[in-house]
C-alpha positions, -999 to 999 in steps of 0.1 A, spaced: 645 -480 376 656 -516 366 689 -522 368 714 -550 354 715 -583 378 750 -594 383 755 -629 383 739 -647 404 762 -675 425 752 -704 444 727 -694 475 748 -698 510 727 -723 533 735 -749 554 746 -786 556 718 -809 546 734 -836 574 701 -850 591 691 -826 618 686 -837 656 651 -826 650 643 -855 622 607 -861 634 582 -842 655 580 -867 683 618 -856 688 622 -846 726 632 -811 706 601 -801 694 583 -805 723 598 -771 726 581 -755 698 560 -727 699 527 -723 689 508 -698 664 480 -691 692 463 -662 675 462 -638 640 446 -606 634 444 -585 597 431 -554 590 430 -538 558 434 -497 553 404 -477 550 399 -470 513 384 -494 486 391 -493 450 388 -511 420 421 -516 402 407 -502 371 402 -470 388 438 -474 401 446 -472 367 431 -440 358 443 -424 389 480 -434 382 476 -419 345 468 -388 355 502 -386 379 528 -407 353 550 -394 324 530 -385 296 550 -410 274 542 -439 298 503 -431 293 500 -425 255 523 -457 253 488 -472 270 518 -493 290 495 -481 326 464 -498 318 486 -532 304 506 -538 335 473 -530 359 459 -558 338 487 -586 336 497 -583 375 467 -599 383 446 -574 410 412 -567 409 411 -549 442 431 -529 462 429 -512 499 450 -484 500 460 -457 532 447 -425 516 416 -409 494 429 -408 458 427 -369 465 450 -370 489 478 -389 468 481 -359 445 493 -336 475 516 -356 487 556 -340 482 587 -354 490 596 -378 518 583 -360 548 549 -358 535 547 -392 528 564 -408 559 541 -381 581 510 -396 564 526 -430 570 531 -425 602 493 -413 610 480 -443 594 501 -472 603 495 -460 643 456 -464 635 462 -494 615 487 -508 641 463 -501 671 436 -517 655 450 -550 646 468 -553 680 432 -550 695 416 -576 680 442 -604 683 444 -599 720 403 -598 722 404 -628 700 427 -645 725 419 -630 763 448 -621 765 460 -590 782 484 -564 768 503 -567 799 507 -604 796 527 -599 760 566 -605 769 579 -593 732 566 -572 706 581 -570 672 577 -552 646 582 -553 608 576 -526 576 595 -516 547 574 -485 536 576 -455 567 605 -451 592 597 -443 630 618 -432 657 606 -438 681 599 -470 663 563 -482 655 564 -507 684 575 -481 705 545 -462 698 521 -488 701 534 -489 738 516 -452 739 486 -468 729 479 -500 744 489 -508 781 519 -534 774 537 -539 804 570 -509 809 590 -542 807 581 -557 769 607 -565 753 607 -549 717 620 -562 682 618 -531 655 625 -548 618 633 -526 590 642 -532 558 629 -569 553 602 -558 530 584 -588 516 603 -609 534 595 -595 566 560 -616 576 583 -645 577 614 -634 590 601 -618 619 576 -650 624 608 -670 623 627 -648 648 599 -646 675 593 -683 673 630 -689 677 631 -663 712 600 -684 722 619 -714 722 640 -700 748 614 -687 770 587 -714 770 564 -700 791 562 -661 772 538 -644 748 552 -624 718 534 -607 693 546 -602 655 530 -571 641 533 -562 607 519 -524 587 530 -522 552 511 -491 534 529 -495 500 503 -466 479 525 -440 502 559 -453 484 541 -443 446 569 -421 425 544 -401 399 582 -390 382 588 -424 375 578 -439 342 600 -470 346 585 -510 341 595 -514 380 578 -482 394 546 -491 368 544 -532 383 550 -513 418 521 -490 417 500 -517 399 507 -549 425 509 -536 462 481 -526 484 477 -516 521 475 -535 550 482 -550 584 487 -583 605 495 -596 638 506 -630 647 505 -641 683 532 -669 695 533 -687 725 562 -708 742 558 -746 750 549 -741 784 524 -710 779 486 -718 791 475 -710 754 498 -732 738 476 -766 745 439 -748 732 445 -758 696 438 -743 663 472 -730 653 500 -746 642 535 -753 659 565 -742 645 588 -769 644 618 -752 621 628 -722 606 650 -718 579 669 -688 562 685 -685 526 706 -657 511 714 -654 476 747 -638 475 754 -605 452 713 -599 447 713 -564 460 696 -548 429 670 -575 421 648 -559 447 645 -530 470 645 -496 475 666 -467 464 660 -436 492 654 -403 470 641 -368 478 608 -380 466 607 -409 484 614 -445 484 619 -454 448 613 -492 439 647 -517 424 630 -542 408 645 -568 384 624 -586 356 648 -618 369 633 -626 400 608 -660 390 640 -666 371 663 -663 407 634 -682 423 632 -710 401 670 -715 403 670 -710 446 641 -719 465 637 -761 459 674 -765 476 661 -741 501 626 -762 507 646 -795 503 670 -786 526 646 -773 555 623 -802 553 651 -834 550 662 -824 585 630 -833 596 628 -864 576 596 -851 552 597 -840 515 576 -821 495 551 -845 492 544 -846 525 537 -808 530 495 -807 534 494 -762 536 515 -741 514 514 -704 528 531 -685 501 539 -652 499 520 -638 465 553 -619 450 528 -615 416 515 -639 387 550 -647 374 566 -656 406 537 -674 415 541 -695 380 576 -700 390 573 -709 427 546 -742 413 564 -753 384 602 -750 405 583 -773 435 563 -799 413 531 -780 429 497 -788 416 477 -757 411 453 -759 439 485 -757 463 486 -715 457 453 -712 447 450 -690 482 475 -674 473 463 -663 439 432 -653 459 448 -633 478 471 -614 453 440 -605 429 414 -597 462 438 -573 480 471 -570 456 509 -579 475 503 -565 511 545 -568 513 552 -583 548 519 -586 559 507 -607 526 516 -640 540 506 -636 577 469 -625 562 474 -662 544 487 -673 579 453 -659 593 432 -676 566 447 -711 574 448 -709 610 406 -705 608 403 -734 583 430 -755 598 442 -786 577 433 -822 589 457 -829 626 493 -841 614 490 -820 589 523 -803 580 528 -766 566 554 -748 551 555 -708 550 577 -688 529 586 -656 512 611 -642 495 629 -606 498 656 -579 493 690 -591 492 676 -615 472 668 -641 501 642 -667 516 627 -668 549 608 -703 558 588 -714 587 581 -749 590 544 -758 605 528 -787 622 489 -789 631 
């Protein structure tokens, strides 16, 4: 249920002293990686959100549906369309935690398997020539963890290194983007692979009649991505196409825990949500942007691609009017959001996916971002 936010204090980041990396013909970024490949793959079943609608009215509190509060929120968070894990039928089965982490488990493998494929078609690369896999996901636990069990299914070498990510949740498409790219600068000649399954439908609590369990059920869809990265000195890294990623940068907002997150119950995972997050965002993320880009000499105004994570139509609102952006800047993003709903983790890397097929003009810089439990900001800065 929503819960008060405490205050919020100053975000914790770094010194905004000029970097060593102040322009991208430093003798550093010749050390960047580059996003060599991107795969997506959305789950299996198609609905419209109106349906969604009914369907979650026949599950919620009865005072939630006479209110008519379902079929408002479906409405305001800006989805049309929605691929979800499951046959509606099968939602209504589902009982506490096991049952839904079983059926998360079945699906994300497929879904996992399947996206993995096609990125290393796409890129002739072998399974065996990967060096790290990483994983990230916020709605199923695995132990053996999900990269773990891709392992089972594909022929990585005995030797990959893995990187399991839990907990990240929207955040997680840019954390674990930023943390592979970081390992790759210190193994210039490697492949690593980001793969991302969020199946969100799975996390639905039918008990719950609260505003945050109601904008839950209404905004997130199912879904998967894989990003892959190669080091300086990899073969793939001079082809072209995708971006290099010059930077990363992290902010944490300290004493955020209840603006956004989970709360582990019998039934489930049940959604922490907070009405205040465009407010937090409005407040935290310019500093954050300002900060990553002056230690590369650029400003705002000199970013070409925004990748946004689409958090929903209010922090969307919040993220263009707090940066000075002009509409068109997240007008993929809005795409996105209403064509597929929030895909968690794996909503910015399908944006990632979008832009790496209809690259920007060469010189063109990027900047990727999301935003996550704790409350906190992940960004990835890009160069084509």
């Amino acid at each position: 249920m929503l819960t008060p936010t405490p205050t919020i204090q100053p975000a914790r980041s770094a010194s905004t002293r000029p970097h060593p990396r102040a322009s991208r013909e430093h003798p550093d970024n010749r050390w960047a990686p580059t996003v060599a490949g991107t795969s997506t793959a959305l789950a299996p079943h198609h609905y419209a959100q109106k349906d969604l609608a009914a369907l979650a009215s026949q599950y919620l509190p009865a005072e939630v549906v006479r209110a008519g509060a379902v079929e408002r929120l479906f409405a305001r968070v800006g989805v049309e369309d929605r691929y979800l894990a499951l046959p509606l039928e099968r939602y209504r089965a589902l009982r506490g935690l096991k049952e839904r982490n079983d059926a998360w488990l079945e699906v994300a493998t497929d879904l996992g398997e399947r996206v993995l494929q096609r990125l290393l078609e796409e890129s002739g690369l072998e399974a065996s020539e990967i060096h790290l896999l990483a994983t990230t996901t916020v709605t199923g636990i695995a132990v053996p963890s999900l990269d773990a069990r891709m392992m089972n299914r594909l022929p990585f070498a005995s030797s990959l290194k893995r990187m399991p990510l839990f907990g990240l949740g929207c955040l997680g498409g840019a954390a674990g983007l930023a943390r592979v790219a970081d390992y790759l600068r210190g193994a210039p000649t490697e492949a690593a692979i980001l793969l991302s399954v969020e199946l969100c439908s799975l996390t639905f609590q039918s008990h719950d009649g609260s505003v945050a369990n109601l904008v839950s059920t209404g905004l997130f869809g199912d879904g998967a991505s894989a990003v892959l990265l190669v080091g300086a000195k990899h073969p793939l890294s001079s082809r072209g196409g995708g971006p290099a990623v010059l930077d990363t940068g992290a902010t944490f907002f300290p004493d955020t825990g209840r603006v956004m997150g989970w709360d582990v119950v019998d039934s489930g995972f049940q959604v922490v949500l907070s009405a205040r997050v465009p407010e937090i965002v409005a407040k935290h993320v310019p500093g954050a942007v300002d900060q990553l880009l002056a230690r590369h000499g650029l400003t705002r105004e000199a970013i070409g691609a925004w990748v946004v994570h689409p958090g929903g139509p209010k922090v969307i609102d919040a993220m263009r009017e707090c940066l000075g952006l002009r509409e068109s800047a997240l007008a993929a993003t809005r795409q996105h959001l209403r064509s597929v709903g929030n895909l968690s983790s794996s909503s910015v890397l399908f944006l990632l996916d979008e832009r790496r097929r209809a690259p920007p003009p060469p010189g063109t810089h990027g900047l990727l971002m999301a935003m996550g439990p704790a409350f906190s900001a992940e960004l990835v800065l890009l160069s084509w």
